[in-house]
C-alpha positions in Angstrom: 1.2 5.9 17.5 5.0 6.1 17.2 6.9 8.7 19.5 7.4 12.5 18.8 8.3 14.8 20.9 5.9 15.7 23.8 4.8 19.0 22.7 2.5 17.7 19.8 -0.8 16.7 21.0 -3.1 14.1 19.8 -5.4 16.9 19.3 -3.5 19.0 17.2 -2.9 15.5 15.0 -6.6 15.3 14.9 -7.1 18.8 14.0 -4.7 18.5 11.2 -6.5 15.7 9.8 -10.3 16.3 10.1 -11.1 17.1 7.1 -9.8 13.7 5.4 -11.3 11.6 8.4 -15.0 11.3 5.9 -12.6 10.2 3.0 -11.1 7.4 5.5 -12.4 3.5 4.8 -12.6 1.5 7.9 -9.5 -0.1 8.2 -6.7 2.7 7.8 -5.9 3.8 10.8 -3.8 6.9 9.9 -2.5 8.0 13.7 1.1 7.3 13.6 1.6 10.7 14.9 0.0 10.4 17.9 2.1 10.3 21.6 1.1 10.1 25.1 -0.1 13.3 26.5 0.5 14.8 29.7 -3.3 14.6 30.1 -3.7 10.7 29.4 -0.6 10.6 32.2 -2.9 12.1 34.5 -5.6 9.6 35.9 -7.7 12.7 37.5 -7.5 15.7 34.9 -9.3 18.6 36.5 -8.2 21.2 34.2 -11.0 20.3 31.5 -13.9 22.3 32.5 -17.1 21.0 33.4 -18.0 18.7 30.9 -18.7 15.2 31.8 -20.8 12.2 29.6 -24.5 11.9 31.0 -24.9 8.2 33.0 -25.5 5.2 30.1 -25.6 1.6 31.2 -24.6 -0.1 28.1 -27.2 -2.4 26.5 -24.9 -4.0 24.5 -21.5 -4.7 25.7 -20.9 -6.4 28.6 -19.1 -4.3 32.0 -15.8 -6.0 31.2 -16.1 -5.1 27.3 -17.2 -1.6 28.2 -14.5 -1.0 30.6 -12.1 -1.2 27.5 -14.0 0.6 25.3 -13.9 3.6 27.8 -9.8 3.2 28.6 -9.5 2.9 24.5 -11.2 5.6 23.8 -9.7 8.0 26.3 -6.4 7.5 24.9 -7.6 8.5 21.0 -9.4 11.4 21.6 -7.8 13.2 25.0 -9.2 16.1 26.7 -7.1 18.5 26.8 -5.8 22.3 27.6 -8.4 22.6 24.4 -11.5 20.9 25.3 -13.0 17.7 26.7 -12.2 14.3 24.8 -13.8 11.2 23.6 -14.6 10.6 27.2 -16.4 13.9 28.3 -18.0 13.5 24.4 -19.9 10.4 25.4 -18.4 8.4 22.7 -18.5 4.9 24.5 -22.2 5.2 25.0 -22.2 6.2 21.0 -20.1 3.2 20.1 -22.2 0.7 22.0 -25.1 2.2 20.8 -24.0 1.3 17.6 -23.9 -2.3 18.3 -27.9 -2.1 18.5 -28.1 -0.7 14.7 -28.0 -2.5 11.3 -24.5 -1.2 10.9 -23.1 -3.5 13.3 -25.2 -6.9 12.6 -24.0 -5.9 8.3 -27.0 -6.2 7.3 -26.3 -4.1 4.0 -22.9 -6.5 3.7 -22.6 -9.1 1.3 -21.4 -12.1 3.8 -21.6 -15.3 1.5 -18.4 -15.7 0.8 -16.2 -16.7 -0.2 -13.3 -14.8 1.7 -9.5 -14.4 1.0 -7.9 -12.8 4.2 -4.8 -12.5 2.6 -6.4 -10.9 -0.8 -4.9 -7.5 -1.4 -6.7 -4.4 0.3 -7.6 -3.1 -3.1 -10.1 -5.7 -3.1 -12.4 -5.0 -0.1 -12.7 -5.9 3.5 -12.3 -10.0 3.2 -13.3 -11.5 6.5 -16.6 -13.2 7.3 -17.3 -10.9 10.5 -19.3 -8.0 11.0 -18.8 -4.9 13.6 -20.5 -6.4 16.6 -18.4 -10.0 16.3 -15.1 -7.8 15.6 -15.5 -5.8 18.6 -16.8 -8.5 21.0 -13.9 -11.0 19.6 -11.3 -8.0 19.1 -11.7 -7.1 23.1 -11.5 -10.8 24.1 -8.3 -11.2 22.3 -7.1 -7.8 23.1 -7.5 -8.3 27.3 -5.6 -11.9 27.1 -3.0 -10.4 25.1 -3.1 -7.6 28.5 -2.7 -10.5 30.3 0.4 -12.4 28.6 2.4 -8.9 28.4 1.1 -6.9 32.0 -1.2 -10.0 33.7 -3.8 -7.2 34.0 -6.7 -6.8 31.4 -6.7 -3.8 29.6 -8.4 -1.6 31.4 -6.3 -2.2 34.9 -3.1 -1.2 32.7 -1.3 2.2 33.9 -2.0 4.6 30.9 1.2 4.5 29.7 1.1 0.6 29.3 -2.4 1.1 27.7 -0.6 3.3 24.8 1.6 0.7 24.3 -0.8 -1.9 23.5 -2.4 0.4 21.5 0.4 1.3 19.4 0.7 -2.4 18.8 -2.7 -2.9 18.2 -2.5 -0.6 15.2 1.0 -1.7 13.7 -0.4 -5.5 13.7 2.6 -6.4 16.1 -0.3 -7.8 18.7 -1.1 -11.2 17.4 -4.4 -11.7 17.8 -5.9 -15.7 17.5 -9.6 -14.6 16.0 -8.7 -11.6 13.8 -5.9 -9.3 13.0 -5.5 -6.5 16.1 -5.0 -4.5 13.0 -8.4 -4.6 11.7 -9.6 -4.8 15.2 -8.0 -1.1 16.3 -9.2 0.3 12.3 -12.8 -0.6 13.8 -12.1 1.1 17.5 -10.6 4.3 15.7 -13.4 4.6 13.2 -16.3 4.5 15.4 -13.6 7.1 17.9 -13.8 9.6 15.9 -17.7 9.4 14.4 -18.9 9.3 17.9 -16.6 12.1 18.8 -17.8 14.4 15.6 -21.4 12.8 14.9 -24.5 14.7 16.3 -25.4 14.1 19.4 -28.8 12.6 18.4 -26.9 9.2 18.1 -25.4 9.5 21.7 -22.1 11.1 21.2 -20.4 14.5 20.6 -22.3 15.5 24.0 -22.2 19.2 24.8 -21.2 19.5 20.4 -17.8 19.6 22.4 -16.5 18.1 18.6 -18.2 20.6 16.5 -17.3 23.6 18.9 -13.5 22.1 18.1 -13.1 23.0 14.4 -16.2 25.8 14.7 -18.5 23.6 12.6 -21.7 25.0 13.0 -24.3 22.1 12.4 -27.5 21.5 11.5 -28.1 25.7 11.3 -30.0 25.8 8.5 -28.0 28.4 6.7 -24.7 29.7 6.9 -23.0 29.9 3.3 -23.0 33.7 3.5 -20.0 32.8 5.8 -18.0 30.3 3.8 -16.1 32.3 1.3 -15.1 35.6 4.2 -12.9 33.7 5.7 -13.7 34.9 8.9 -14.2 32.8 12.5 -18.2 31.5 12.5 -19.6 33.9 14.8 -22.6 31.3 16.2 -22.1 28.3 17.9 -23.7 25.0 16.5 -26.7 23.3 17.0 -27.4 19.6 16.8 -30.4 18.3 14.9 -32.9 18.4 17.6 -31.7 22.3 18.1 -29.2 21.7 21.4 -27.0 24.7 21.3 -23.3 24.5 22.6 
């Protein structure tokens, strides 16, 4: 998240990269580009349209956890002059639904050891912690770092303080005491942008504001008559259960 000037968007970054984001592991976190935005300056955008998340209670994270997952968020998927953002896409209820799945308990993950933190990356993710104890242990570390640097837990921060932390976060500068903030943010910008580009049958992408973004058209069961004309996709998309942006 280091500076450039204002005019590039964290949108136009994510456009840019979409089509490596599948190809990604968990753990790079590949934003560098990425800059405050006028609209993650603004606390009450109201040039976004009408797009806002349905009402979700979280089952998962606590308020204080899901506080911070919603200022997080905000910040690495904006809405913008282009569309709504992770926000407005319902991406916080996606994450913490998450945390309800075998994804986030690893119960495909081989977890008997024994781990070498300090093992290259070549050879594999090498800590004995699974999604739901690196998010609930990654926001506790994350807020009392808040409070050291701005005595204020993350999501009470001014967004341009919130950045900040972010940016250190991701470089690994924020020392965390349970895991790296590195690994922790990797997690956080992962489940960011699958929430944001997912279908909405797993409680993001709400509206298909992603797919309507880069003119994906979904779960249509046939539109390779248009791939090779290299024209715009005429139809909008449609999500698995047949909602139509």
């Amino acid at each position: 998240m280091s500076e450039h000037k204002n005019s590039q968007s964290r949108r136009d970054f994510l456009l840019r990269t979409i089509t490596l984001a599948p190809a990604m592991a968990v753990g790079s976190t590949a934003i560098g580009s990425l800059a405050l935005s006028p609209a993650a300056q603004a606390e009450d955008n109201t040039t976004n349209g009408p797009q806002h998340p349905r009402a979700y209670d979280p089952t998962w994270f606590t308020a204080e956890e899901y506080a911070f997952i919603k200022a997080a968020v905000g910040h690495l998927i904006p809405a913008d002059d282009r569309g709504p953002g992770a926000l407005e896409a319902g991406v916080p209820e996606y994450i913490d639904r998450q945390m309800n799945t075998p994804y986030a308990t690893g119960a495909t993950w081989y977890m008997q050891g024994p781990f070498t933190p300090d093992a290259p990356k070549t050879l594999g993710y090498q800590l004995p912690l699974v999604p739901r104890q690196i998010y609930r242990l990654g926001i506790a570390d994350a807020n009392t770092y808040s409070q050291q640097q701005h005595q204020k837990v993350f999501a009470d921060l001014s967004a341009e303080q919130q950045v900040s932390l972010l940016k250190a976060f991701e470089s690994g500068d924020a020392k965390f005491s349970q895991l790296p903030s590195s690994l922790f943010f990797s997690y956080l910008l992962q489940n960011t942008r699958e929430g944001f580009f997912s279908d909405p049958i797993h409680g993001g992408n709400q509206g298909l504001v992603g797919w309507k973004l880069i003119n994906f058209p979904g779960a249509r069961a046939d539109f390779m008559d248009w791939v090779t004309r290299g024209e715009h996709y005429p139809l909008p998309p449609v999500s698995i259960r047949g909602e139509r942006a």
